[in-house]
C-alpha positions in Angstrom: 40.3 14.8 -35.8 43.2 17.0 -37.1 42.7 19.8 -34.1 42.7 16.6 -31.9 46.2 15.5 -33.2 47.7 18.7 -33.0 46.9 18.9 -29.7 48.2 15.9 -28.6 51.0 16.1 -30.3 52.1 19.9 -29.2 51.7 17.7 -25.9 53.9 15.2 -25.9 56.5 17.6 -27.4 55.6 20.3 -24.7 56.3 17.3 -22.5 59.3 16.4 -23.4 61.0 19.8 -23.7 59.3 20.4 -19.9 61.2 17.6 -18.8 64.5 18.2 -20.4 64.5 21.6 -18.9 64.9 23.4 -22.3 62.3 26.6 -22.3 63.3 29.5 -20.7 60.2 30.1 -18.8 60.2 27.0 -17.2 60.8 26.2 -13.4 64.0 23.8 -12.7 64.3 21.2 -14.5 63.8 17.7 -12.7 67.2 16.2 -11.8 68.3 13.0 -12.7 66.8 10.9 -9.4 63.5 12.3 -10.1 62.4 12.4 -13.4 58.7 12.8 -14.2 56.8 10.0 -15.6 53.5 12.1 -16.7 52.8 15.3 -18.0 49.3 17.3 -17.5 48.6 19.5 -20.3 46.0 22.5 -20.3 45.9 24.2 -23.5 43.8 27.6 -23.4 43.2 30.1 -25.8 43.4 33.9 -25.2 40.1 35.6 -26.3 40.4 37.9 -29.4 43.0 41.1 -28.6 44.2 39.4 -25.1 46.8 37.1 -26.1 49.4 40.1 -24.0 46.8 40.5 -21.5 46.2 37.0 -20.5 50.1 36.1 -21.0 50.6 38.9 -18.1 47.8 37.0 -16.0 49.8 34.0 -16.3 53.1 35.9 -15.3 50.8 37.7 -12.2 48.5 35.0 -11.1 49.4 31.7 -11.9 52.9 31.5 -12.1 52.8 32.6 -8.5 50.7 29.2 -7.3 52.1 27.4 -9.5 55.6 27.9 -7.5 53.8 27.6 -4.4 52.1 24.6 -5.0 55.6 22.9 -6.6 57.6 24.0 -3.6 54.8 22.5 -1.5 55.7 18.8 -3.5 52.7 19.2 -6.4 54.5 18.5 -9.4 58.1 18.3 -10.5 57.9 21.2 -12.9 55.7 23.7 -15.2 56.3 25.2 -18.8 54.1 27.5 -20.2 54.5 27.6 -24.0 52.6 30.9 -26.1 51.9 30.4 -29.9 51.6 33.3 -32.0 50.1 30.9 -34.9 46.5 31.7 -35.5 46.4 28.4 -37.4 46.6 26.6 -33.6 43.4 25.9 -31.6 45.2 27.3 -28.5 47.4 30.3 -27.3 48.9 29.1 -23.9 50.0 25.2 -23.2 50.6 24.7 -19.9 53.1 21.3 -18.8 52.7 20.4 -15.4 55.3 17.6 -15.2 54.9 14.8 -12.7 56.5 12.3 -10.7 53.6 9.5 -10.6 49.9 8.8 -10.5 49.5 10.2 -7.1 51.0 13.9 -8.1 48.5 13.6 -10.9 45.6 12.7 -8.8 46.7 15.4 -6.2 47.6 18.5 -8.7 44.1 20.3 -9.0 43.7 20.0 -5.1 47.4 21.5 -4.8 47.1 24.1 -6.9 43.8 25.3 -5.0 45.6 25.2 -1.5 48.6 27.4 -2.8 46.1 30.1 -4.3 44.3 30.0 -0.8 47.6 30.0 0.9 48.8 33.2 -1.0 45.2 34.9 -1.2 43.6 33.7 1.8 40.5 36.1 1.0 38.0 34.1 -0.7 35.9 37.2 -2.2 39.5 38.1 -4.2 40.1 34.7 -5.3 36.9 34.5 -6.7 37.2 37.9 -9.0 40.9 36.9 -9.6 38.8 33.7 -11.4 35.9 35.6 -13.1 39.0 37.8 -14.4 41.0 35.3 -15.9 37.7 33.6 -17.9 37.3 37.0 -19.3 40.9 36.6 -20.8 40.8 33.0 -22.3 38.6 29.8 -23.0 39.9 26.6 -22.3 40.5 24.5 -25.4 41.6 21.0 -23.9 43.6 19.1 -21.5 45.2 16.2 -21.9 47.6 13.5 -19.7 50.5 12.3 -21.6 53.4 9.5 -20.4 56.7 10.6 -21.1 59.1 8.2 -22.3 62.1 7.2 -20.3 
């Protein structure tokens, strides 16, 4: 029950930082016409002795889509937070904020068109895949409303 909380609440805050533009790895920050209204949160955790080598695999591989897929209208923006607390149940939070329901409904399809569109060889994109589950296990995920 605790891990649960903590996870939902490193959410909402993750969510709410995302959205007000404040961490320095995230994309631009939504302007004032569009703000998001959701937030989709995937919290992994980097296997023993990869936490550097998986947080370089997001920098390589997913940041990469991720751009592709907002510039191509996915989502509104995406954070990436790392915790160095071995107390947490995860490593790397990832805050894809959103404009509405139908970005939601729409991000996983997104994000699988802009890793085709920038590695059209399917053979690739499969080992880039069985490379990054060598790196990290996913811990959660979680949809969270952000406040006005």
């Amino acid at each position: 029950m605790r891990r649960n909380q903590l996870i939902a609440a490193a959410g909402v805050m993750a969510a709410a930082v995302a959205c007000a533009g404040l961490s320095p790895s995230s994309s631009a920050a939504p302007s004032a016409a569009i703000r998001g209204t959701l937030a989709r949160v995937y919290y992994w955790r980097a296997k023993p002795g990869k936490l550097a080598e998986y947080t370089d695999y997001v920098t390589r591989i997913a940041e990469p889509i991720d751009h592709e897929a907002q510039r191509r209208g996915a989502f509104l923006s995406v954070t990436t937070f790392v915790s160095r607390d071995t107390t947490t149940p995860w490593t790397h939070m990832r805050v894809f904020v959103l404009r509405d329901s139908a970005q939601l409904a729409g991000l996983s399809a997104a994000l699988d068109a802009a890793g085709v569109a920038l590695e059209p060889d399917s053979v690739k994109r499969r080992q880039r895949g069985q490379y990054g589950a060598t790196l990290r296990d996913a811990v959660g995920s979680g949809t969270y409303e952000i406040l006005p």
